[in-house]
C-alpha positions in Angstrom: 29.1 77.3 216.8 29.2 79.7 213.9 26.1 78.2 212.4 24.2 78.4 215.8 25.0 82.2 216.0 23.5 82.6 212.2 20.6 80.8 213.1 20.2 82.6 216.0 20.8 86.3 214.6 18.2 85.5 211.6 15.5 84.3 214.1 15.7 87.5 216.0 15.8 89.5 213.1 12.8 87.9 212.0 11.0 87.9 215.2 12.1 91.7 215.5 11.8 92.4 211.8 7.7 91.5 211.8 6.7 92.6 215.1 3.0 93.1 214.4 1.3 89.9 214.5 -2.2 89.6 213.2 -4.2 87.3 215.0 -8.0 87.5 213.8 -9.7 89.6 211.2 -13.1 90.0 209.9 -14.5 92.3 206.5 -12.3 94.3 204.8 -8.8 94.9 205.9 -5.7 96.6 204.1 -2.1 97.3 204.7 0.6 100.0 203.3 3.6 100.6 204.6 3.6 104.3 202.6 -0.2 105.2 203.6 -0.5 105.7 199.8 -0.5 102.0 197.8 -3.0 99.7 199.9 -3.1 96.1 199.8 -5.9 93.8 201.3 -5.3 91.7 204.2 -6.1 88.1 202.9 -4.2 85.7 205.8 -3.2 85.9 209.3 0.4 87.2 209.2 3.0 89.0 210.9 3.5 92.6 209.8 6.4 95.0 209.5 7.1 97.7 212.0 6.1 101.3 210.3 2.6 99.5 208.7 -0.1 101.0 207.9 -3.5 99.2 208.9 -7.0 100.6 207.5 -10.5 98.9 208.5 -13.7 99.1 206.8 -17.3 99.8 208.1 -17.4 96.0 208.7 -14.1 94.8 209.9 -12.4 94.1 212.8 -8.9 93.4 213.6 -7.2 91.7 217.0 -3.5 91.8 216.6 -0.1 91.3 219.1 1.8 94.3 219.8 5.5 93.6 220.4 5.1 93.8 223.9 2.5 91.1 223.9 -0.5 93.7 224.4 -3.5 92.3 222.9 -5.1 95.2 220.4 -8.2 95.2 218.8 -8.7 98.3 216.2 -13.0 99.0 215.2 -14.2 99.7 212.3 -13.3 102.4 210.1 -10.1 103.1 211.6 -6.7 103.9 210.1 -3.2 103.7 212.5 0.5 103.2 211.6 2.6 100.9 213.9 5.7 101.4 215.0 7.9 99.6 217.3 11.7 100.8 218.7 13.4 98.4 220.1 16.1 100.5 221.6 13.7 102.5 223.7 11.1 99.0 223.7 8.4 100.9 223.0 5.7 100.9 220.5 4.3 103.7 218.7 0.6 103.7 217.5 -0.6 106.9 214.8 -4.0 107.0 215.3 -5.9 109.0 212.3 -9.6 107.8 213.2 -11.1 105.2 214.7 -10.7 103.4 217.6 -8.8 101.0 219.3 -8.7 99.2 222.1 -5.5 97.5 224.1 -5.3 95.2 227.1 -2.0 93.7 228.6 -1.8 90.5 231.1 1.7 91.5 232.4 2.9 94.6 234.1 2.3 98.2 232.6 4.2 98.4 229.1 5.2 101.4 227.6 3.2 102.7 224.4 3.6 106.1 222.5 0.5 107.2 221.0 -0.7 109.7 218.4 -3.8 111.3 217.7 -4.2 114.6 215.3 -5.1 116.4 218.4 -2.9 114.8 221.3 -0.1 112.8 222.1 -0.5 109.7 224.6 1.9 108.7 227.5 0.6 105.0 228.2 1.3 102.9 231.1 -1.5 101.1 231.2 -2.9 97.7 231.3 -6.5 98.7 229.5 -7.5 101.4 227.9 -9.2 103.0 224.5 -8.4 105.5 222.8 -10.9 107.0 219.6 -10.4 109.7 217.7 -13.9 110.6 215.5 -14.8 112.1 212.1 -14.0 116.1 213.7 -10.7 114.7 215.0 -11.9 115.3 218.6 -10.3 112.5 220.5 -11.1 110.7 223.8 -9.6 108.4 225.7 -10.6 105.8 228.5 -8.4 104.6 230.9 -9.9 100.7 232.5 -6.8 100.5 234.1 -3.3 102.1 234.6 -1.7 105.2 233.9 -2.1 107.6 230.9 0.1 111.1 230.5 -2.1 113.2 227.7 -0.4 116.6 226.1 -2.6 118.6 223.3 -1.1 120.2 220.4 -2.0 123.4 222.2 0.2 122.5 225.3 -2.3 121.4 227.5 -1.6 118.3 230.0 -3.2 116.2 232.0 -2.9 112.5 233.5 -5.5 110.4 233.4 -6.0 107.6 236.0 -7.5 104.0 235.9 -11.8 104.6 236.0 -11.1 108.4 234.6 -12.0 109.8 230.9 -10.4 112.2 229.0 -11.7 114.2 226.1 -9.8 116.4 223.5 -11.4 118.8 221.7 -10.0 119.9 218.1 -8.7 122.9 219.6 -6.8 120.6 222.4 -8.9 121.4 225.2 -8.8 118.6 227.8 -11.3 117.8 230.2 -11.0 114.9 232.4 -14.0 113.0 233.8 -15.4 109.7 236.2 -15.8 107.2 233.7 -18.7 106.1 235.4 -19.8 102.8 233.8 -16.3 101.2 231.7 -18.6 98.1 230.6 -20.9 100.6 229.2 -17.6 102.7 227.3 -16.5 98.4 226.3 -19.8 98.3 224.9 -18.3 99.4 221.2 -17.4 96.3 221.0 -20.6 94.5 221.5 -22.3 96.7 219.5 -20.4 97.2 216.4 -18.4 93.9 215.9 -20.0 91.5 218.1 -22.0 89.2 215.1 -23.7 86.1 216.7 -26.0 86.2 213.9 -23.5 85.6 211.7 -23.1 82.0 212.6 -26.7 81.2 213.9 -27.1 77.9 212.4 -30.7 77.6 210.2 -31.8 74.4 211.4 -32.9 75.5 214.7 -35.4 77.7 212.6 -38.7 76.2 210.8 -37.6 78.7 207.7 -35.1 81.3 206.8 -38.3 84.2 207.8 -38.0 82.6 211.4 -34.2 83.2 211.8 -34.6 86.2 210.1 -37.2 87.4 212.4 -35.3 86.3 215.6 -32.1 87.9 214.2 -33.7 91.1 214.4 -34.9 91.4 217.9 -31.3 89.9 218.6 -29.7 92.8 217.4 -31.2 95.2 219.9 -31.0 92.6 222.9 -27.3 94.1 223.9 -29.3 97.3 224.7 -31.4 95.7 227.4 -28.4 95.3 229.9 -30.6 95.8 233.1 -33.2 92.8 232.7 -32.9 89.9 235.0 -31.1 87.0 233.7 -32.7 83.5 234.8 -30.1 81.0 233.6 -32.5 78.1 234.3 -34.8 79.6 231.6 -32.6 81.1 229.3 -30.4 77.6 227.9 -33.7 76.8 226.9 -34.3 77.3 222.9 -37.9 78.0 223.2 -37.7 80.5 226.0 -34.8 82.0 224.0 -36.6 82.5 221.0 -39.5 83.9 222.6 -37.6 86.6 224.7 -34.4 87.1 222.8 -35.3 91.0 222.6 -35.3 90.8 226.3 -32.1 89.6 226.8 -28.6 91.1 226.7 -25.3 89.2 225.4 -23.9 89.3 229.0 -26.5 87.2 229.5 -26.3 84.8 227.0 -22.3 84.2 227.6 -23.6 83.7 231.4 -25.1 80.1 230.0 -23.2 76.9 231.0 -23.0 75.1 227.6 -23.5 71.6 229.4 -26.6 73.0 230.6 -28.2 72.9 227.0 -29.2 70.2 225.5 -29.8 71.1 222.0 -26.4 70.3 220.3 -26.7 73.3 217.9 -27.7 76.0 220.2 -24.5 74.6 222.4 -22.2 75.2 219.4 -23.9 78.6 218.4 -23.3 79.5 222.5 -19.7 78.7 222.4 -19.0 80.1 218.9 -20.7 83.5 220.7 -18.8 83.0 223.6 -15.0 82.4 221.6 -16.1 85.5 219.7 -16.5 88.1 223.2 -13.4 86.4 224.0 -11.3 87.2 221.3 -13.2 90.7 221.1 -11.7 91.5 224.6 -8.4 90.3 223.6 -8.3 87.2 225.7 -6.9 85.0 222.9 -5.6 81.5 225.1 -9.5 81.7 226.9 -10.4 81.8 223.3 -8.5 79.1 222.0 -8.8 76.7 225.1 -13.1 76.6 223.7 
C-alpha cells in the first residue's frame, strides 16, 4: 500500500511538475526559465511551469496548457508560462507576439499579461497580440474576456467582439467582423505547403519553383469559386494555383485524386491546418 501511495504521489508531481507540454514545433525555438540564459528547443517535451518560450521569424509552436487548451504561439513571440494549481489557473506573460488558444471543454480560466493590459479569460477561442509599439489587441471567437489597462481602464469583451489597447491603455472595443479573416495569421505566416511539395510532380526544380510562387499568394484570393470537380485535378491545379485559396484546397476529398503524390501532399496540407488550429486528435487520426 505504501508503495502504491509513492508511486502515486511521484506521478502527480510529475504530471504537475511539467505542465506545459509541447506538442509540435517548427524553426527556431528556445526556452529559459530566468528570461536571461536561453536554450534551443530540440524534442517534443514537457516544460516546467514559470518557462520562458521565445520563437523566431520562422517558427511555430502548438503546445498543451494544463487545462488541456490547445495554444499555438507565431512567430517572433516571447511569453512566460505559469500554472497555479491552487487557484487552477494558468498564467500567460505575453511580451510580443501572438498567440492563439482554443479549448474543446467548457470555459477554463486563464490569467493573461500584456505590457499594456491584463486579461480575464473565459473563453473557448481567442487571440491575443501584442506588436513591436506594445499596443495590444485581442480577439475574442468565442467566450468571455474581462480586459483592465495599466491606466485603469476596463472593458469586457464578448465572443465576435475586438478589443484594442493602445500604449497609453486606451481600449476601444469593436465587431470583429470577419474572425476567419483575424485566423488568417495563421495561414499566412506559418501555413508552409510548399515546404513538403514533393519534386516529382514537377518536370524540373524551375517548375516547382514557379508554381510555389503563385502558391504563396493563393491564400489571398479567398473569394474565388471553388469547383472541387476541377480542382483534385493536378493539371487544372497547376495552371490556376494563383487562383485558388487554401480553404479551397483542404475542401478536396483525397479519394477523389488520383495521383498518389498530390494525395499525400493534400493530406500533409490538410494535417498541417489541423494542427495549426489546434485540433491535434483530427490531426493525428490522417
Amino acid at each position: 500500500m505504501l508503495k502504491f501511495f509513492i508511486i502515486f504521489f511521484m506521478s502527480f508531481y510529475i504530471s504537475s511538475a511539467f505542465a506545459f507540454e509541447i506538442l509540435k514545433f517548427n524553426g527556431k525555438v528556445e526556452y529559459s526559465f530566468d528570461n536571461k540564459s536561453w536554450k534551443k528547443l530540440l524534442v517534443k517535451q514537457k516544460l516546467k511551469s514559470g518557462v520562458w518560450i521565445k520563437t523566431g521569424p520562422k517558427a511555430k509552436v502548438t503546445l498543451l496548457l494544463p487545462n488541456r487548451t490547445q495554444t499555438i504561439l507565431s512567430r517572433n513571440t516571447t511569453v512566460q508560462l505559469n500554472d497555479n494549481q491552487k487557484k487552477k489557473t494558468t498564467g500567460i506573460k505575453l511580451n510580443m507576439g501572438k498567440i492563439w488558444a482554443k479549448t474543446n471543454k467548457k470555459p477554463v480560466k486563464i490569467g493573461l499579461k500584456a505590457p499594456n493590459a491584463v486579461a480575464s479569460i473565459r473563453g473557448t477561442e481567442w487571440i491575443y497580440e501584442v506588436d513591436s509599439n506594445q499596443v495590444s489587441s485581442m480577439a475574442v471567437v468565442e467566450g468571455q474576456i474581462d480586459l483592465a489597462s495599466n491606466n485603469g481602464t476596463k472593458k469586457s469583451v464578448s465572443s465576435g467582439e475586438l478589443a484594442s489597447v493602445s500604449k497609453s491603455g486606451v481600449i476601444s472595443v469593436n465587431k470583429l467582423l470577419n474572425p476567419g479573416d483575424y485566423l488568417q495569421f495563421v495561414f499566412r505566416y506559418e501555413l508552409e505547403p510548399y515546404a513538403y511539395l514533393p519534386i516529382e510532380l514537377f518536370k524540373n526544380k524551375q517548375d516547382r519553383n514557379k508554381f510555389i510562387k503563385r502558391l504563396r499568394v493563393s491564400n489571398i484570393k479567398n473569394n474565388n469559386q471553388c469547383n472541387l470537380n476541377q480542382v483534385n485535378k493536378f493539371n487544372h491545379l497547376k495552371k490556376n494555383i494563383s487562383t485558388i485559396s487554401y480553404e479551397c484546397l483542404l475542401k478536396i476529398d483525397l479519394n477523389s485524386v488520383k495521383s498518389a503524390k498530390m494525395s499525400n501532399w493534400l493530406a500533409l496540407l490538410q494535417v498541417e491546418f489541423l494542427y495549426s488550429q489546434g485540433n491535434v486528435d483530427e490531426a493525428n487520426k490522417l
